[in-house]
Phi, psi and omega in degrees: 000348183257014161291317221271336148318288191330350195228015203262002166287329174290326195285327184284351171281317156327297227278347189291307206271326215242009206197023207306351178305321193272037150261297193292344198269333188269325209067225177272014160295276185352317185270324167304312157352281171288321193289344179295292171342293200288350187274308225262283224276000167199067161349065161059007179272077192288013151244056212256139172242118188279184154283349191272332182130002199290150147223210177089168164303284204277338185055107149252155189258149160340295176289312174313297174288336165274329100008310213228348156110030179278145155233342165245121195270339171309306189305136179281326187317292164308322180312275188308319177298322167324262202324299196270005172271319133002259182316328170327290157332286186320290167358289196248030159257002187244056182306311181323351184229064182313321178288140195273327180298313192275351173297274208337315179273348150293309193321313186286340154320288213308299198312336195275307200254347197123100163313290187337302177275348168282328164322277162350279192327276168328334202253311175283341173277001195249339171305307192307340188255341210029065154251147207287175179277332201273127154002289181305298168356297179288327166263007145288336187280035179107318208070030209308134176308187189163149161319345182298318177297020181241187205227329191263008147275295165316293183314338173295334172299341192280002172285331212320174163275340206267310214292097186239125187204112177065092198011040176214151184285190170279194123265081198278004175272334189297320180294318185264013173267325171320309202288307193284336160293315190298269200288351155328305172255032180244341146284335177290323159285331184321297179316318188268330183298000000 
């Protein structure tokens, strides 16, 4: 359990400097967050390899970190200061979710598989509710709430056939398994604090 600690003066210095939305939006749910993230995706391991190429705490893909200004993808310090600036983004592309526990598991959706299929995903749930789907759409009609703005709704979509973005589907069991591991153990630290 004290690997699970160890890294948490950095996550809380990220979510200050690189991400401070997800503070105001989570409070100290935010740093459980991540370090629950970070359990899932290399159990506290900074020199963790995906097979795809992710590395790191955080699994940054190569291009992604190089992007976000990494020079050691290793260093957990740059690793994490990414990964949570990295989410961050996903954040705060998702105005359209007011709620915040429920922005966070899209965000973490965006971070695993891709903003694209979660877009796709939203856009066929909001058809599904018969609202418009595109975005813009929606916010000429008002922007009216709906279910799409819930994750265990919306995310049945990304089974859809439609949710399609440069011809290829998601993985959708992977994403929404992400997402569900991620906050599993993100009550598990709850319980303990």
């Amino acid at each position: 359990m004290t690997n699970d600690y160890q890294f948490d003066l950095i996550i809380q210095d990220a979510l200050e400097h690189r991400a401070p939305e997800l503070l105001r939006g989570l409070d100290h749910d935010a740093h459980l967050w991540i370090r629950a993230q970070i359990w899932q995706e290399s159990r506290f391991n900074p020199l963790a390899k995906s097979p795809a190429g992710a590395r790191g705490l955080m699994q940054l893909m190569p291009a992604t970190a190089f992007e976000l200004g990494v020079e050691n993808i290793v260093d957990p310090v740059e690793n994490i200061f990414a990964g949570v600036t990295y989410l961050g983004k996903q954040w705060g592309r998702l105005s359209e979710i007011p709620d915040p526990f429920e922005r966070m598991r899209f965000a973490l959706a965006s971070y695993n598989g891709g903003r694209g299929y979660v877009n796709m995903a939203m856009v066929i749930a909001r058809e599904a509710e018969g609202l418009a789907g595109s975005y813009y759409g929606w916010i000429e009609d008002g922007h009216p709430a709906g279910n799409f703005q819930r994750w265990d709704y919306s995310s049945r979509f990304l089974y859809d056939p439609r949710c399609i973005v440069h011809g290829r589907h998601p993985d959708h069991q992977q994403m929404t398994d992400y997402v569900a591991l991620i906050e599993k153990r993100t009550d598990y630290y709850r319980g303990l604090n």
